[in-house]
N, C-alpha and C positions, 0 to 999 in steps of 0.2 A: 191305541198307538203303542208301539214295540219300542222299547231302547234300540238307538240308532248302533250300537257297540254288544259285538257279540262276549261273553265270557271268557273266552281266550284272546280276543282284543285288549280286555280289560285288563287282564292279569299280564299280559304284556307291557300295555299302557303305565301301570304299577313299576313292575319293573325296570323300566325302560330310564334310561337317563335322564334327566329335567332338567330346563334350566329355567328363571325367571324370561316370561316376554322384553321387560321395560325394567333394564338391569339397572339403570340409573338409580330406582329406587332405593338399594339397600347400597350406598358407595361405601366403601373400605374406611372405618374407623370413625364413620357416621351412625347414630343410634337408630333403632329399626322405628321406620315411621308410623308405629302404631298409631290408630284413630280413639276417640274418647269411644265407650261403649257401656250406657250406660250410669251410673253414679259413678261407680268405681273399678269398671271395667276398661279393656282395651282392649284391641279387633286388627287385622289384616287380613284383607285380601286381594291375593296377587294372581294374575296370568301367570301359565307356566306353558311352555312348549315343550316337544321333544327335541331332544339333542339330535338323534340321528331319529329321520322319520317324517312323517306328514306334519306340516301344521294343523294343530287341533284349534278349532276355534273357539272353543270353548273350556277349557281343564284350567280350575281355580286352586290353588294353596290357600286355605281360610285359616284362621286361627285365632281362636277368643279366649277373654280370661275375664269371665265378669264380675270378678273379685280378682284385681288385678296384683294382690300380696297373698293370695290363698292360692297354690301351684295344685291344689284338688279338684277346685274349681276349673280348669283348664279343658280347652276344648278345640280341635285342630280334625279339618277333613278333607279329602282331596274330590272335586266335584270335579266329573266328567256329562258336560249337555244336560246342564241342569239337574242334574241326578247325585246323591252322594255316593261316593263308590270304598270310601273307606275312611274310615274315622277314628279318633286317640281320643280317649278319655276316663277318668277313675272313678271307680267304686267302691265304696269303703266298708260295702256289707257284704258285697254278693250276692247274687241270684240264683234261685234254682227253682226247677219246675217240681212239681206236684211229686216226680216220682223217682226224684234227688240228684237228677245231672244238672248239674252246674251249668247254667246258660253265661251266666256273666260273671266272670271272676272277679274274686276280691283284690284288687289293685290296677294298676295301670294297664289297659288291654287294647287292643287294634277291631274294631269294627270290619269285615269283609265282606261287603253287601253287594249282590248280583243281581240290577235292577230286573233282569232277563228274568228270573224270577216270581212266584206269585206270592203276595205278602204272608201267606200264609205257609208257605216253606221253609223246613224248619234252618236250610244251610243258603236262606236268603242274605241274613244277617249274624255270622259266628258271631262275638265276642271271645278273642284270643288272647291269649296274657302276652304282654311286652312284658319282656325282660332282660337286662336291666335298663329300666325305664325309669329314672328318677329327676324330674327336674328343680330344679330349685330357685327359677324364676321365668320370667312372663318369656323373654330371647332365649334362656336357655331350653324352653320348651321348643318356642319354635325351630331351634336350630337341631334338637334331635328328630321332632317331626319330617323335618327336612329332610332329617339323614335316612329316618325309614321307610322313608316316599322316594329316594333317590333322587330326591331335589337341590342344585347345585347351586347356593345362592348369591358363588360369585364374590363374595366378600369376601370369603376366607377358603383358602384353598385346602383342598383336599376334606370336603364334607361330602364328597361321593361314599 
């Protein structure tokens, strides 16, 4: 079976303006309704639609922190049809292959993953550095996440 979304879909989709489905959830000056995850984790995830554009039935804003005082631990993806299409998360060593290019940078990076792709392609899954990418807690993660996804979440204006 094929990804229903071609790679210029995607990268559009990426791009593309966001808002939450079901805006009620995060209301202005209310804490974000994070869920337990875990002992000492916490989790959201939300519906997102396009601003201008087709409703997608499917495109989730996720975002986990299962160490919910360690901001390393932190982990945020934007799923389109079941599939991950791009993902935030830190590395504290770095990775490199056998023959010293760097696959996974040391620090905070964007996963850019093209289901269209076969898993064994090497520009299935970049690992790109974010930068400046620092957060220093479990919302302020989320809310830059937001902001690199172009996700609009409505509480605070102007996080386009």
């Amino acid at each position: 079976m094929s990804f229903p979304y071609t790679t210029q879909q995607i990268r559009e989709i990426v791009q593309s303006p966001k808002t939450l489905r079901h805006s009620e959830l995060l209301e202005a000056g209310e804490p974000i309704p994070f869920q337990n995850y875990g002992e000492r984790g916490k989790r959201i995830d939300l519906l997102l639609d396009l601003v201008d554009g087709p409703i997608l039935v499917d495109l989730r804003f996720h975002v986990r922190g299962p160490v919910f005082d360690n901001p390393e631990s932190y982990e945020a993806a934007l799923i389109l049809a079941g599939e991950r299409i791009r993902g935030i998360g830190w590395n504290a060593t770095g990775k490199k292959r056998f023959y010293g290019k760097e696959v996974i940078p040391k620090s905070w990076h964007q996963n850019v993953i093209d289901p269209n792709l076969p898993l064994s392609h090497p520009d299935r899954n970049p690992h790109l550095p974010l930068e400046p990418f620092e957060p220093t807690e479990l919302t302020d993660f989320f809310t830059k996440a937001a902001n690199v996804w172009h996700i609009n979440l409505q509480f605070n204006e102007g996080l386009l």
